[in-house]
N, C-alpha and C positions, 0 to 999 in steps of 0.2 A: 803281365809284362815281366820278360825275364831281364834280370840287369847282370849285364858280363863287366866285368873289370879287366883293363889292358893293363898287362906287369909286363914293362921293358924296361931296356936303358934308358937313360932320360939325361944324364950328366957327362962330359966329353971332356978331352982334352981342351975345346976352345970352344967359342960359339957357336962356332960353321957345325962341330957334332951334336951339338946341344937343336942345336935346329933342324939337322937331317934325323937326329932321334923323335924330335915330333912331328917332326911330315911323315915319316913311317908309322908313326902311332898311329894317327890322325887318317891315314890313309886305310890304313886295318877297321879304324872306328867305320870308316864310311864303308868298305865293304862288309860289315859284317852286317851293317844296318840293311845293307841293300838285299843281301842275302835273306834275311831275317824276312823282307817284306815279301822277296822272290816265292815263300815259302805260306806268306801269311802269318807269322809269327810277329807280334812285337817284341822287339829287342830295344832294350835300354842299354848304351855302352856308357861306362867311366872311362871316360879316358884323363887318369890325372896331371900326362904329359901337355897335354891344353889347357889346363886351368892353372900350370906352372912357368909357363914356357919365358915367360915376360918378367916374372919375379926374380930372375939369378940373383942368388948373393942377397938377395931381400932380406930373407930370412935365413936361419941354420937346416944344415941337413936336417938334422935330429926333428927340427919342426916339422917337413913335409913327409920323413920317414915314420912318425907318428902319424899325422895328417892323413896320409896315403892309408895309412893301414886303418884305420878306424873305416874312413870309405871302404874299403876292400872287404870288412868285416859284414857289411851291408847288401853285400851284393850274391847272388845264387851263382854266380860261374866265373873264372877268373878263364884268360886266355892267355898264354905266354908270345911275349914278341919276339921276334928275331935279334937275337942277343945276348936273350935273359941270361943264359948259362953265367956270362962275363961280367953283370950288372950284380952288385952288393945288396942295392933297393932289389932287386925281383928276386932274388934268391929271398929275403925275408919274406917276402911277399905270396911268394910260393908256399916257403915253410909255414908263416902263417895261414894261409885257407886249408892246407892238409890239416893243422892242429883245428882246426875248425871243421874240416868236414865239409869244405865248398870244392865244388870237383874243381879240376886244375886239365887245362887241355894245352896243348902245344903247337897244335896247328888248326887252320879256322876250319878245315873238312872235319877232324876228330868234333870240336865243338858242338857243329850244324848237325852230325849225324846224333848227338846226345841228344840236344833239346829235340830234333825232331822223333825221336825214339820217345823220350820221357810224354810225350804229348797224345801219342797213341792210347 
């Protein structure tokens, strides 16, 4: 099982962005899962914009920017969301898997063409 990590925007000016940032995450997660089986590959996604989405203000940034990154440390392939450039959390997020050494892709065809390459 290979497990991709979703690094995008997650935090908005108001709720409304906070919400359209994880229906886009969430929507990436399920293609990519679909893709994954298209192929026969198992893909595990993190997607950590779902397991936050409900917490606003719960906790501090700093919690879930640690939080995130420890997940992120765990995972063999990171995917970048439509955003990221603009996003504080996925520029870290980035920087950290390169300091790691976990490949970083930017669009889901770059990704799909890796693991199906690495598999051969």
């Amino acid at each position: 099982m290979i497990v991709v990590y979703l690094a995008g925007p997650f935090r908005g000016h108001n709720a409304y962005e906070v919400y359209r940032n994880v229906q886009m995450a969430e929507a990436v997660m399920h293609e990519v899962i679909l893709r994954g089986q298209a192929h026969n590959v198992n893909l595990a996604v993190l997607c950590p914009h779902s397991m936050s989405a409900h917490f606003d203000k719960t906790f501090t940034d700093q919690y879930w920017i640690d939080a995130t990154l420890e997940l992120l440390r765990r995972c063999d392939r990171v995917l970048m969301l439509r955003g990221w450039e603009k996003s504080v959390g996925a520029l870290g997020e980035k920087a950290e898997a390169e300091r790691r050494s976990i490949p970083v892709y930017t669009t889901l065809d770059d990704l799909m063409i890796a693991i199906l390459e690495s598999l051969r």
